[in-house]
N, C-alpha and C positions, 0 to 999 in steps of 0.2 A: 345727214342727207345722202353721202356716198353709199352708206349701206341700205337705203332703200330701192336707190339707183340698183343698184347690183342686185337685189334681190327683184327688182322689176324686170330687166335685164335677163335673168335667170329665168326668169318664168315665160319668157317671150322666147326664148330658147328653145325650153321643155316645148311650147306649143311649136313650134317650128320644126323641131323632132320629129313630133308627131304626125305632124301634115307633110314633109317631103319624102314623097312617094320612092321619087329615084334613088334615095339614099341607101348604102347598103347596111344591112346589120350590124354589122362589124363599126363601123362610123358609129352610127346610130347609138349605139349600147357603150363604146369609148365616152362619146361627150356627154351620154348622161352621167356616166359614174365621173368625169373630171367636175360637171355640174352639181353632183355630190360632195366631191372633195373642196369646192369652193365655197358652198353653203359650210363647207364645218369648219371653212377657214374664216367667216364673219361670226363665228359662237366665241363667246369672251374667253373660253378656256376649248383654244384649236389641237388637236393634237400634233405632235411634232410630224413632217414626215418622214420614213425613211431617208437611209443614204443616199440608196440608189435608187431612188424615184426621181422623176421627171418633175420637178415644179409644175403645178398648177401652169404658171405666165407661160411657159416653153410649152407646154402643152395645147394652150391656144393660139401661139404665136403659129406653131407646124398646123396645127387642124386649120387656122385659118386661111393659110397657106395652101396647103392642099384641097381646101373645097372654094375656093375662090373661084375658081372658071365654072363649076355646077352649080354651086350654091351661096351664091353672091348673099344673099340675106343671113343666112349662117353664118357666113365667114364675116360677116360685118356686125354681128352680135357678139363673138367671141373677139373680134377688136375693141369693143366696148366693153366689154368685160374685164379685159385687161386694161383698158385705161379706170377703169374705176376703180381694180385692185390697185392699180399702183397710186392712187390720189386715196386710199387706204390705206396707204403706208404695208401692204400684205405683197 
């Protein structure tokens, strides 16, 4: 059930991406590719990540963080995201 959550979750994103206007590119094109890397982390064989990458979880921990006061709905997706990953054991 967690991994349909999450990929519903995901998808509700993606369309949120694509409708906030104000957002800048830079943002925009980060959360799809973290949106990316979390899709490859619900596949049965995830690849490892680098050393020095930034977890997936700290990744939406700071994006949530910083779009918080523009983009309340965003940033409240990528909390749910991260509670899903972690109740996935990921």
């Amino acid at each position: 059930m967690p991994r349909e959550k999450l990929k519903s979750l995901l998808g509700e994103l993606r369309t949120e991406l694509d409708e906030a206007d104000a957002l800048d590119e830079e943002s925009r094109t980060a959360l799809r590719r973290l949106a990316g890397r979390i899709d490859q982390l619900t596949e049965p064989v995830s690849p490892k990540p680098e050393e020095h990458e930034t977890s997936p979880l700290e990744q939406l921990r700071d994006s949530g963080q910083r779009l918080q006061a523009r983009h309340p709905r965003i940033a409240q997706l990528l909390g749910q995201i991260g509670d899903t990953l972690g109740k996935l054991g990921i």
